[in-house]
C-alpha positions as CSV (number, residue, x, y, z in Angstrom):
1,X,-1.3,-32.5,36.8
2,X,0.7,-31.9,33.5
3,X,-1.8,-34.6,31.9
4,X,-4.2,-31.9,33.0
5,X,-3.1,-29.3,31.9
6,X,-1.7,-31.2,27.9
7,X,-5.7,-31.9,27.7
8,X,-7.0,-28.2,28.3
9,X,-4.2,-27.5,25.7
10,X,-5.4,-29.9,23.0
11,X,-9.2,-28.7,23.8
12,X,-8.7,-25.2,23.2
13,X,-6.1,-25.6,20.6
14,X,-9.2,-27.8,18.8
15,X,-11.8,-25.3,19.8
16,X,-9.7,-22.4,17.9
17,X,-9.1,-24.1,14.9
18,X,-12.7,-25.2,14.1
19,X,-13.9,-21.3,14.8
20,X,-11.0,-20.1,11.9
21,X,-12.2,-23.3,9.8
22,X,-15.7,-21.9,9.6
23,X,-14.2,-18.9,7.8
24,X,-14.5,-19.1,4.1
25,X,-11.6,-17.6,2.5
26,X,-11.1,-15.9,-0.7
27,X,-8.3,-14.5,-3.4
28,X,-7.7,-11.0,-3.1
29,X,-5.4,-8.7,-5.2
30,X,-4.3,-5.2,-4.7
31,X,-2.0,-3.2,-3.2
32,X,-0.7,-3.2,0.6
33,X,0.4,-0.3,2.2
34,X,3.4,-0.6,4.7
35,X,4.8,1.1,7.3
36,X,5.2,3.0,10.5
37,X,1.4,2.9,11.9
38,X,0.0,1.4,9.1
39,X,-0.8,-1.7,7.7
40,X,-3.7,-1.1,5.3
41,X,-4.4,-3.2,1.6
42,X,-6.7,-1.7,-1.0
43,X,-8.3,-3.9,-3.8
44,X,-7.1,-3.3,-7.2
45,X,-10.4,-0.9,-8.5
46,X,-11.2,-0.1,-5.1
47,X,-10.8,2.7,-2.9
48,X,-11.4,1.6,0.7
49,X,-8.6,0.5,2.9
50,X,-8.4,-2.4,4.5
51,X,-6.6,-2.8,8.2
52,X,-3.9,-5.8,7.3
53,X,-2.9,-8.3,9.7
54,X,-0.4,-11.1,7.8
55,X,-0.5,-14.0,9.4
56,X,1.3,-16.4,6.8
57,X,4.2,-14.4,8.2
58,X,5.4,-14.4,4.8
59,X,4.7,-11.2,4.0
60,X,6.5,-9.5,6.8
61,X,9.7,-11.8,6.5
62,X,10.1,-10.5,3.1
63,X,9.6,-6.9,3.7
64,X,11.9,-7.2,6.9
65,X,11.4,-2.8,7.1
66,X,9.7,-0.9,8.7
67,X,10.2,2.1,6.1
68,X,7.5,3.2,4.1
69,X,6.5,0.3,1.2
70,X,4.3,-0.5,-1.5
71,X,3.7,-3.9,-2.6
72,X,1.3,-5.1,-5.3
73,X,0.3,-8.7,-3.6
74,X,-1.9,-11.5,-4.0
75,X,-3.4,-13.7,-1.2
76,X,-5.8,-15.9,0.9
77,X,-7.6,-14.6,3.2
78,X,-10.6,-13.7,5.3
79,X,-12.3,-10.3,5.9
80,X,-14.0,-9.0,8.2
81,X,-17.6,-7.7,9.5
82,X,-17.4,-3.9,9.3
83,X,-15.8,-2.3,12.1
84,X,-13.1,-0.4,13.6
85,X,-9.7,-1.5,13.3
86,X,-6.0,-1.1,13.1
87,X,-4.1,2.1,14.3
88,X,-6.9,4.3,16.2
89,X,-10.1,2.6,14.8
90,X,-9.2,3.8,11.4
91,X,-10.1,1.0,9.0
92,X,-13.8,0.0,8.6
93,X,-12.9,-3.6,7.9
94,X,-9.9,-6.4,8.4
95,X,-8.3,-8.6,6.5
96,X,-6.4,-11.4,7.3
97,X,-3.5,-12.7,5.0
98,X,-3.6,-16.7,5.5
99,X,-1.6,-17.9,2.4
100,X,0.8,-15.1,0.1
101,X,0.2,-15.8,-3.4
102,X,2.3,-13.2,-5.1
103,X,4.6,-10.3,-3.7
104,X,5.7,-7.4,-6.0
105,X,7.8,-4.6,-4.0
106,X,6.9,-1.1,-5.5
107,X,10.6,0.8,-6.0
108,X,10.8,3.5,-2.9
109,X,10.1,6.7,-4.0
């Protein structure tokens, strides 16, 4: 039974990876947005925000707040298909931090 159940495990661990391995990823650079409800990134020159979900866990580990931030950052990542996301459906799109490049903490105001 545990063989079992260490196959379906190794399956579906397989099956996820290849569907995030068909995601191209690219090099973004802006500013993110931190804090209670909200987790938003805008491009530098752009104006729409971006729901932001780090997972390189970098990114939160060095903010370790849950104040109000500004960071200027770098990354890897994917984005997503328009859509609703993040706190209520506000966000038209998501991105997805894979690998931090650069992390700049804004002074609080």
């Amino acid at each position: 039974m545990k063989l079992f159940f260490t196959i379906l495990i190794i399956i579906f661990g397989n099956v996820a990876q290849s569907k995030s391995d068909d995601q191209s990823f690219k090099t973004y650079e802006g500013t993110y947005y931190h804090g209670f409800e909200q987790s938003y990134f805008i491009l530098d020159n752009g104006k729409e925000k971006w729901w932001l979900i780090d997972q390189s866990w970098n990114l939160n580990r060095r903010l370790q707040t849950t104040e109000n931030r500004k960071v200027k950052i770098k990354f890897r990542g994917t984005l997503s298909k328009p859509g609703k996301f993040g706190h209520m459906g506000m966000y038209t799109r998501q991105v997805l931090v894979k690998e931090l490049i650069s992390f700049e903490l804004e002074p609080s105001q």
